[in-house]
C-alpha positions in Angstrom: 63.7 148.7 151.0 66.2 150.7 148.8 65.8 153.9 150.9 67.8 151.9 154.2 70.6 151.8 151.3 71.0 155.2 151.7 71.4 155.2 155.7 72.9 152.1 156.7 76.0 152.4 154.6 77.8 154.2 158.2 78.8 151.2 159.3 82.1 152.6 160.8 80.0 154.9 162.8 77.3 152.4 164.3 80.0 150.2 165.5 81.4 153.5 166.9 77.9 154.0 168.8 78.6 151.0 170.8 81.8 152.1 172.1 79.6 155.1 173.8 78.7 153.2 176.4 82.3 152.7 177.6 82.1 155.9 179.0 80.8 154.3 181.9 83.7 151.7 182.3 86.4 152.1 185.0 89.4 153.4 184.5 91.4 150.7 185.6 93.5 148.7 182.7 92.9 145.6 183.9 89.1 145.9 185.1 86.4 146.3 181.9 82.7 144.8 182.6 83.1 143.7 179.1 79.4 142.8 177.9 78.0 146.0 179.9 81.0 148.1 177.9 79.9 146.4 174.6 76.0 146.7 175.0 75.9 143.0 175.0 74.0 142.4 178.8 71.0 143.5 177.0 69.5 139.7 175.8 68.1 140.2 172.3 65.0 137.7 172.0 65.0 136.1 168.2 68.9 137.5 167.6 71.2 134.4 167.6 74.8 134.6 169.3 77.4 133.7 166.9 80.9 134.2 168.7 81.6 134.8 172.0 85.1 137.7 172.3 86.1 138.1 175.6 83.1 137.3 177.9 81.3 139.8 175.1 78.5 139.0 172.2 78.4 139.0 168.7 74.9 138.7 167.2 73.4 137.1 163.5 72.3 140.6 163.0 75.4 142.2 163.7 76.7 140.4 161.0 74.2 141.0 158.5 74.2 144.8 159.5 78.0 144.9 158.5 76.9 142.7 155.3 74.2 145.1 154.1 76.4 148.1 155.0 79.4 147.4 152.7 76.5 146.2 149.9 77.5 142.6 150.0 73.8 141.9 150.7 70.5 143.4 150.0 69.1 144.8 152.7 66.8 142.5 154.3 68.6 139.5 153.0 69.9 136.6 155.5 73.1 135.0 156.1 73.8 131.8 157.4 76.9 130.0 158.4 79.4 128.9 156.5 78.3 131.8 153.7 81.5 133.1 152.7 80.2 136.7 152.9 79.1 135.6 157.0 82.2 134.3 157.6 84.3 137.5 156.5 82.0 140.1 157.9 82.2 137.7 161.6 86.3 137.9 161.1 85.9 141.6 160.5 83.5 141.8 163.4 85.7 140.1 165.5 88.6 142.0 164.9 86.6 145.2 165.6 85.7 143.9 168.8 88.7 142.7 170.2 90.8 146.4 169.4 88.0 148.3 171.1 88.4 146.2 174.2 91.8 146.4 174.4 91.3 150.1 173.5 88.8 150.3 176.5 91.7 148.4 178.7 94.3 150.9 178.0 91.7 153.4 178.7 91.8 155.3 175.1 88.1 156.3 175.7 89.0 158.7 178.5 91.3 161.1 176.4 90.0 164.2 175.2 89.9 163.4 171.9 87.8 160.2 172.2 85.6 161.9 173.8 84.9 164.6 171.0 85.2 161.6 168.7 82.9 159.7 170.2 80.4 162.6 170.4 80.3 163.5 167.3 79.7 159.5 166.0 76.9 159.3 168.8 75.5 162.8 167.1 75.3 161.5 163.5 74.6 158.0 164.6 71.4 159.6 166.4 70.7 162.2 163.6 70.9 159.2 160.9 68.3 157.2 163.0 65.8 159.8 163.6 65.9 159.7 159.3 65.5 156.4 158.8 62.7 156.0 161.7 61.2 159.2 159.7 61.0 157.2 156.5 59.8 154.4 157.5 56.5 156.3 158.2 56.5 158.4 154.8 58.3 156.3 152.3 57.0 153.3 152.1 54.8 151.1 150.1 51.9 152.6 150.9 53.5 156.1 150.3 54.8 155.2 147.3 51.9 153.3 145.4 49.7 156.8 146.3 52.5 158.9 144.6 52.5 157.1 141.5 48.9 157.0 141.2 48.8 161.0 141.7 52.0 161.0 139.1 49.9 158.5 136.4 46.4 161.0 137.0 49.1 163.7 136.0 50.5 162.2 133.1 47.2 161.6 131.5 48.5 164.5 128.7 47.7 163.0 125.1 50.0 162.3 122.7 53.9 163.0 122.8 56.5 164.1 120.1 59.8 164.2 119.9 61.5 167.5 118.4 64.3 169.2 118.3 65.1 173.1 118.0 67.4 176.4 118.0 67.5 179.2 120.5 68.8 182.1 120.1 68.7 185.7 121.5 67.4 187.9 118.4 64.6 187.8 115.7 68.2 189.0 113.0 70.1 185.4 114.5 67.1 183.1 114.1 66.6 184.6 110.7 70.0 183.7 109.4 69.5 180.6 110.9 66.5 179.7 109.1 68.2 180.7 106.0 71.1 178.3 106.2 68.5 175.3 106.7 66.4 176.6 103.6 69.9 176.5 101.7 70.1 172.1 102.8 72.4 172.5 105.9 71.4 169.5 108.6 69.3 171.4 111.1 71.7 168.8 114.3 75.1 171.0 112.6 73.1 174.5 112.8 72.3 173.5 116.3 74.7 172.7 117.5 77.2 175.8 116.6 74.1 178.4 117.2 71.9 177.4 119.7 72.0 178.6 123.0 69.6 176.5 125.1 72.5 174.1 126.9 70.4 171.4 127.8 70.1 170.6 124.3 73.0 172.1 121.6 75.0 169.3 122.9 72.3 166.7 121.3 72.1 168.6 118.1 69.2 170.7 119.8 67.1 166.8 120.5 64.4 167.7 123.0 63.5 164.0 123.3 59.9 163.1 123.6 57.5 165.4 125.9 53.8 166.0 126.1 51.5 169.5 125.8 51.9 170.6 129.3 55.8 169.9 129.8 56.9 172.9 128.1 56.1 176.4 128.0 52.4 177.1 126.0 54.2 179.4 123.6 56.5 176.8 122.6 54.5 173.6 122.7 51.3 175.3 120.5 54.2 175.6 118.0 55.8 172.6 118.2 52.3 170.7 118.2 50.9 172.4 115.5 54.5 171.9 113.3 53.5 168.1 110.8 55.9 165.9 111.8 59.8 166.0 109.4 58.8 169.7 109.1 60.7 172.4 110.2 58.3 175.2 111.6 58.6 179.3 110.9 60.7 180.7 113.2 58.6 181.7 116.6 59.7 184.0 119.5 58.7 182.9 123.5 60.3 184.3 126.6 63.4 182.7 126.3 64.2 183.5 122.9 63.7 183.0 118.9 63.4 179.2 117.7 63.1 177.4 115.1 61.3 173.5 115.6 61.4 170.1 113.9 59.2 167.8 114.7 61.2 164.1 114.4 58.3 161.7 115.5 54.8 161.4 117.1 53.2 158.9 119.2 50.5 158.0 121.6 51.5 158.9 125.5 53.2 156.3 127.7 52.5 155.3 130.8 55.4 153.8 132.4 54.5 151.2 135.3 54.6 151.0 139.0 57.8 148.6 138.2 59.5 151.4 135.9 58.8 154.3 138.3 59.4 152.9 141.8 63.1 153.7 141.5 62.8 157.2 140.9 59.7 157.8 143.0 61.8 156.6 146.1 64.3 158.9 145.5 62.6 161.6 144.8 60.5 161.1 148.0 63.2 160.2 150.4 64.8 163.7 149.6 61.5 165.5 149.8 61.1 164.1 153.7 64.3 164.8 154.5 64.0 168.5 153.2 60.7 168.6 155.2 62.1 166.9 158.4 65.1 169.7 158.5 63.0 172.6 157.7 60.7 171.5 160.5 63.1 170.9 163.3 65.0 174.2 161.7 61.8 176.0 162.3 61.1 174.5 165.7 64.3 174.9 166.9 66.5 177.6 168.5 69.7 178.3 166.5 72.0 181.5 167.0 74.5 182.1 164.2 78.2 182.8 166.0 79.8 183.0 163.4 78.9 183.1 159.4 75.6 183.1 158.1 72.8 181.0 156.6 72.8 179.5 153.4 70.1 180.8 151.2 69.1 179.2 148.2 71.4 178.5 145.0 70.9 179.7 142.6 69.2 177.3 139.4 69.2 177.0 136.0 65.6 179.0 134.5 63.7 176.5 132.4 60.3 176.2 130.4 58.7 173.9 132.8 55.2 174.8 133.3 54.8 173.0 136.5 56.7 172.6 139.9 59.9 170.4 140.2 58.6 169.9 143.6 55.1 168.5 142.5 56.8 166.1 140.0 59.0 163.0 139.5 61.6 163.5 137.1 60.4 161.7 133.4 62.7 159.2 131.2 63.8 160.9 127.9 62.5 164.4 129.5 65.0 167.4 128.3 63.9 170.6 129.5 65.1 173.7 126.6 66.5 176.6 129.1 68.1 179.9 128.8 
């Protein structure tokens, strides 16, 4: 599933997890128990062995790991041999393997800085795990098809239109405006050199398409109740003066499962991972040595009516802002 993408993509740092348990190895050069050092004593029933490096073990699924980690294949996806992508992730595999046992000989894992190296690997190899194990309980197919249905009861909003407008901060600004569109200029030039709302003055003010209940009231009664290729009176809300024109109107659409999947497993993957660190932040004990706490950011102020948190983000969805 896509939302592995995100996690499996350390592939430096899980081969690094398996040079942890060379801690236990012996210090002398020339004697290495090899396939305890590499993790390879443990048999893996199904896994196939497809090289033997110095009395250690390299697996099919190590293989495809490395594949899936540097995107050569989806994750999932098998390799076979003589699959050019198999045979350069074994080579690379290969090499890997036979450094960190001649590392191990030399004894490089003893030094200091191995060892902080090597913790600090183990600790985001760990932290990445507990993630992934996290997601595979809240984000997936199951998860998923239930947030698009409660997304599709939501979008059940009526028709759409697409407009586009001018904000501005006084009744005096909007005026002239409206008076320089009276006299033929294109509302997209006006726009563009007066309006204030940033999400749109670089679009010629071009809202896009959006529904009743994806803006502000006071700006979508006006906008709904403007004919379409009309230019409404100007109108004051809490962000400012406008001035609308409608462009087009059209039944609401309902994108499919298909369409919305994508976005849907983003938006959920980041939602449990906020949940997961706010949980264990509020569970756990942490003392501030030094510094202090991040609070939140601060963010752009926009009409929405409803909560980003309660919503997947909409193709073709501009929000106007201050």
């Amino acid at each position: 599933m896509p939302v592995n993408n995100l996690f499996f993509r350390r592939f430096l740092l899980l081969c690094l997890l398996s040079v942890t348990v060379f801690l236990a190895a012996c210090h002398d050069k020339t004697l290495v128990d090899n396939k305890s050092a590499m993790g390879t004593s443990v048999v893996r029933l199904g896994d196939t062995a497809v090289a033997n490096v110095d009395g250690t073990t390299i697996y099919l699924s190590d293989v495809e790991r490395a594949a899936t980690a540097q995107k050569l294949i989806e994750t999932g996806a098998g390799l076979k041999p003589g699959d050019a992508v198999f045979q350069q992730m074994l080579d690379e595999l290969i090499d890997q393997r036979l450094m960190a046992l001649a590392a191990l000989r030399q004894s490089l894992d003893q030094s200091d800085e191995a060892q902080r190296r090597l913790a600090v690997s183990r600790e985001r190899i760990l932290s990445s795990i507990l993630v992934e194990q996290h997601l595979q309980k809240t984000v997936n197919e199951e998860t998923i098809k239930k947030m698009f249905e409660a997304q599709a009861a939501l979008r059940e909003r009526g028709d759409e239109i697409r407009a586009r407008h001018i904000l501005v901060e006084t009744e005096e600004e909007i005026k002239a405006a409206a008076t320089r569109l009276a006299a033929g200029e294109p509302f997209g030039a006006v726009a563009t050199e007066l309006s204030i709302d940033r999400a749109s003055r670089e679009n010629a003010g071009d809202l896009g398409y959006f529904t009743a209940d994806m803006l502000t009231k006071d700006f979508t009664r006006v906008a709904f109740s403007t004919p379409t290729e009309t230019i409404s009176a100007p109108f004051e809300t809490e962000f400012g003066w406008h001035i609308v024109e409608v462009l087009d109107r059209r039944d609401g659409r309902q994108p499919t499962f298909e369409q919305m999947r994508g976005e849907i497993v983003n938006f959920m993957t980041y939602d449990e991972i906020q949940k997961l660190v706010k949980d264990l932040r509020d569970k756990g004990d942490v003392s501030l040595l030094f510094g202090q706490a991040i609070v939140d950011k601060d963010t752009p102020v926009d009409m929405s009516e409803e909560d980003a948190s309660e919503n997947i983000p909409q193709e073709e969805e501009q929000t106007p802002d201050e």
